[in-house]
VOGU-3710 file (C-alpha; in Angstrom, 3 decimals, decimal comma):
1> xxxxxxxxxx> 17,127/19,817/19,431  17,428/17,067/22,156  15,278/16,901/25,253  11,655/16,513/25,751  8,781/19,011/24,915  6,636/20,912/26,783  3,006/18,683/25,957  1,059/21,533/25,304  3,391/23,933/23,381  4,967/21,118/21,316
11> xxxxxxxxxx> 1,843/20,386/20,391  0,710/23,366/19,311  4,131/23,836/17,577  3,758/20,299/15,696  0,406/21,538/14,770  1,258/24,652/12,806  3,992/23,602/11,031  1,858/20,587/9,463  -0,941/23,438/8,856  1,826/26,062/7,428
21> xxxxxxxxxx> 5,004/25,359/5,979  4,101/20,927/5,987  7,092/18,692/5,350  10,627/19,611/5,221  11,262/18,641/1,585  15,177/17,722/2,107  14,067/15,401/4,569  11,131/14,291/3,103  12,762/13,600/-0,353  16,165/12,470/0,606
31> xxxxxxxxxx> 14,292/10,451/3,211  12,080/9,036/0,062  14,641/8,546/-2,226  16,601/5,706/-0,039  13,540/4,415/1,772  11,500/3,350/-1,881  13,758/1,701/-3,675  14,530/0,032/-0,003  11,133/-1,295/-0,121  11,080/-2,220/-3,362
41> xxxxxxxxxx> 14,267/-4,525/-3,222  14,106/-5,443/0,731  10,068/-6,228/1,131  9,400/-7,155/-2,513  6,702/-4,158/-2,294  3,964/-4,390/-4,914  1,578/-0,984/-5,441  -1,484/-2,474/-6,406  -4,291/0,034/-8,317  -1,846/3,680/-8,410
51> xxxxxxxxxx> -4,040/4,253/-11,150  -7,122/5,215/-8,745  -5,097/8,021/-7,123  -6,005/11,425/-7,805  -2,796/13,361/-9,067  -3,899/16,692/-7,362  -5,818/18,347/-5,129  -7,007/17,450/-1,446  -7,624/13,777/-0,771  -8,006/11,756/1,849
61> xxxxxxxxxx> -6,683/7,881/2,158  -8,214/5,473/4,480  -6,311/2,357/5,245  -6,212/-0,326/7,598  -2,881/-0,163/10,179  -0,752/-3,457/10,903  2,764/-1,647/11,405  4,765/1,304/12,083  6,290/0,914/8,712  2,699/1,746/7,264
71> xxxxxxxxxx> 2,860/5,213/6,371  6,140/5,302/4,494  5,074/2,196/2,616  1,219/3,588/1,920  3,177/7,123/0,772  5,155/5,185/-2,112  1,773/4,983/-3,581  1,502/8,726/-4,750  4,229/11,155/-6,113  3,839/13,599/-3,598
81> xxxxxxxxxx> 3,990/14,269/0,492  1,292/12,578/2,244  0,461/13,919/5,689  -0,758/11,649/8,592  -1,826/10,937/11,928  0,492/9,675/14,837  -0,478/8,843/18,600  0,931/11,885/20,583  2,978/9,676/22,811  5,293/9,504/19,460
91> xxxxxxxxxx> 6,107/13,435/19,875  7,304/13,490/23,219  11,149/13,648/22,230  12,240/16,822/20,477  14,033/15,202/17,937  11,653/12,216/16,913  9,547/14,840/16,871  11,371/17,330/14,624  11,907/13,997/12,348  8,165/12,851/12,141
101> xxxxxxxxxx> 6,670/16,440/11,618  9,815/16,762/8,886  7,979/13,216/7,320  4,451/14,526/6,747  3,206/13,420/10,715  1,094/15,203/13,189  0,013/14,014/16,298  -3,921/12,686/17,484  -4,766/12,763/21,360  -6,626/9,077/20,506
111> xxxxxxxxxx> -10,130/8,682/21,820  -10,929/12,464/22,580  -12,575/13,390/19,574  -9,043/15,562/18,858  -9,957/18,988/17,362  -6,606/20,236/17,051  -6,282/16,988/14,625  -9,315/17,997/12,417  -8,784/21,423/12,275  -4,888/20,434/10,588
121> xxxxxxxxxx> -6,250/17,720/8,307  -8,724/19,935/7,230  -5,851/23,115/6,143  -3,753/20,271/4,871  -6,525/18,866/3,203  -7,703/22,810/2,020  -4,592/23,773/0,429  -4,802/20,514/-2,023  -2,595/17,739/0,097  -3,583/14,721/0,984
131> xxxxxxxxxx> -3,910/13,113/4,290  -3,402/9,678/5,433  -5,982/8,087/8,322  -5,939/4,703/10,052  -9,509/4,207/10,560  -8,911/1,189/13,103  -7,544/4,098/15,248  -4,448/2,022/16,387  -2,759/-0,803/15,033  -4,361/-4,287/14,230
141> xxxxxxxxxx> -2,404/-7,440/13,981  -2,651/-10,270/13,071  -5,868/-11,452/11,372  -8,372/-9,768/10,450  -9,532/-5,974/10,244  -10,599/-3,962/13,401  -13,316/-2,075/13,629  -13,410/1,651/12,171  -14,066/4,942/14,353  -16,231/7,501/12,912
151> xxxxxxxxxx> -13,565/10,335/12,893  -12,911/9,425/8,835  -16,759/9,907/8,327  -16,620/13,318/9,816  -13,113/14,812/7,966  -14,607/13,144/4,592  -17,973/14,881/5,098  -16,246/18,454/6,487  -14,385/18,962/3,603  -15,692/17,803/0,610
161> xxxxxxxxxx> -12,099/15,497/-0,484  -12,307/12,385/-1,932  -11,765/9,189/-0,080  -9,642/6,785/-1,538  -10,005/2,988/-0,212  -6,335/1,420/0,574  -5,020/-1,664/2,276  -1,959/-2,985/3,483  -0,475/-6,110/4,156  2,409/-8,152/5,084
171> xxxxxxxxxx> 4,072/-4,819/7,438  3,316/-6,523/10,361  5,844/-9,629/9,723  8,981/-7,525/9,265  10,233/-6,374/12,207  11,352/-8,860/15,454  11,969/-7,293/18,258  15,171/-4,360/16,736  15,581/-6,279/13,582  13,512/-5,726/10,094
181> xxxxxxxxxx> 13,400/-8,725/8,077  12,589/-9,489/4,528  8,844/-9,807/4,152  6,767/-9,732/0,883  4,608/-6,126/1,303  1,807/-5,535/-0,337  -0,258/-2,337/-0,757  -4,055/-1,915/-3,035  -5,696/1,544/-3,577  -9,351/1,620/-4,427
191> xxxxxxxxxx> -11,021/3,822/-6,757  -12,302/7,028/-4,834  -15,016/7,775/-2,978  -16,606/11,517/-3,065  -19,471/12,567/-0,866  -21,317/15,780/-0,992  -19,565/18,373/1,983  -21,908/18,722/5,414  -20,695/21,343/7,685  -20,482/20,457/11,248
201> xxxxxxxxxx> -21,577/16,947/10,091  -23,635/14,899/13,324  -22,059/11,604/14,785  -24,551/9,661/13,115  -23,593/11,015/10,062  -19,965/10,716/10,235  -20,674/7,021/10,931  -22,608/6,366/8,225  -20,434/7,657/6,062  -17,515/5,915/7,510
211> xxxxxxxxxx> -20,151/2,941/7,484  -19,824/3,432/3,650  -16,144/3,817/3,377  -15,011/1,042/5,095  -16,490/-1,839/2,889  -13,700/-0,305/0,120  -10,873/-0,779/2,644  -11,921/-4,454/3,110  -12,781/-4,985/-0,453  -8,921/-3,926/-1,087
221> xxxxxxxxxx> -8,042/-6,655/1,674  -9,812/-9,099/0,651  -8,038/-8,859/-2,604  -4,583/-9,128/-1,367  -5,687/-12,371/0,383  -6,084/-10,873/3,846  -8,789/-12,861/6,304  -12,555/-12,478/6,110  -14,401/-11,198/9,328  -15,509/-14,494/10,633
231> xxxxxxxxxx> -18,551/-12,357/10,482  -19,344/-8,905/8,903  -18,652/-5,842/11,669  -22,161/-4,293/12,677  -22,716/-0,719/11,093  -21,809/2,455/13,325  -25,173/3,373/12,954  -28,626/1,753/13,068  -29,076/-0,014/10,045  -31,388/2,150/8,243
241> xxxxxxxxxx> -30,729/4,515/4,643  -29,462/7,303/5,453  -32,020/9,692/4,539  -31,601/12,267/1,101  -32,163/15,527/2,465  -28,992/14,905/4,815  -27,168/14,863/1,620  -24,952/11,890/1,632  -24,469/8,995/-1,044  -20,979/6,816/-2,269
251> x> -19,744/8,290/-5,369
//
């Protein structure tokens, strides 16, 4: 398990094990089991509003990104795996990549509109796990939030899950070059968000939906003392209602 992999076959191989089998559980829980308590003690982790997540069934959480540390700290939040996306550069060692994919990760060719992504979100997502997506796209630190992609919009609207608003802070002050250091970590989860499911849903749509999603991820911000836009991000789309017949509406 050393060595590099083939980009188009490791792919594809990262791909169906997420859609298939999904995490390798003794990795995932021995994994868990020193890494929460870690946080806990280390980074002084607080898990703001637990009571919002949904205990079962497919969901869908949509945070902000400041750190690599992100997704294990967001996945303390809920007592069971929770899948995510990872730049593909991350998979290009065989046994990173064995590790990640054993952790709930699956890799997103960023800025191509990445079916291969969708289309494992979506069976991940089908079979009643939930799925993790940085809306920002890449990380964003410090300061305030970036500005969300549309790609949340359109898995949201696809399949029907519930979107639950989280955000994250203090991740991006713990780690110096090699070395993690001690850094109060906070973490808030919003109540969720359903909207009715659209298949093949337009790019307009899928913006104005992530349009509507993204307010919750700042709200949560906001409340763990994170920076205000200096001013509000413009909408994805034209700012006009989004029309009934197309069938959208916050929960």
């Amino acid at each position: 398990m050393t060595g590099k992999l083939d980009p188009a076959q490791g792919q594809d191989t990262l791909h169906a094990r997420s859609r298939g089998r999904g995490v390798n559980p003794y990795v995932y829980w021995i994994a868990r089991a020193f890494l929460q308590p870690f946080f806990l003690v280390y980074f002084r982790m607080s898990r703001l509003g637990r009571e919002h997540v949904p205990e079962s069934g497919g969901v869908i959480f949509c945070s902000n990104h400041r750190s690599f540390l992100d997704p294990f700290v967001i996945a303390t939040i809920t007592r069971r795996p929770m899948y995510y996306v990872a730049k593909q550069e991350l998979f290009e060692h065989r046994l990173v990549a064995w590790i990640l994919s054993s952790l709930g990760a699956f890799p997103v060719r960023r800025g191509t509109g990445d079916h291969d992504m969708l289309t494992t979100a979506k069976a991940i997502l089908a079979r009643g796990d939930s799925v993790l997506i940085f809306a920002e796209g890449t990380r964003v630190r410090p300061g305030a939030l970036g500005r969300p992609r549309r790609g949340v919009g359109r898995l949201v609207l696809e399949t029907g899950a519930p979107v639950v608003p989280v955000a994250v802070s203090g991740t991006e002050a713990v780690r110096r070059g090699w070395r993690v250091r001690p850094h109060k970590v906070r973490i808030r989860a919003g109540s969720p968000m359903a909207f009715p499911r659209v298949e093949n849903a337009s790019p307009q749509l899928a913006a104005a939906v992530t349009d509507m999603v993204w307010p919750g991820v700042m709200e949560q911000w906001e409340q763990l003392g994170g920076p205000p836009p200096l001013r509000r991000p413009a909408p994805l789309t034209a700012p006009r209602p989004v029309p009934e017949r197309e069938g959208v509406r916050a929960a």
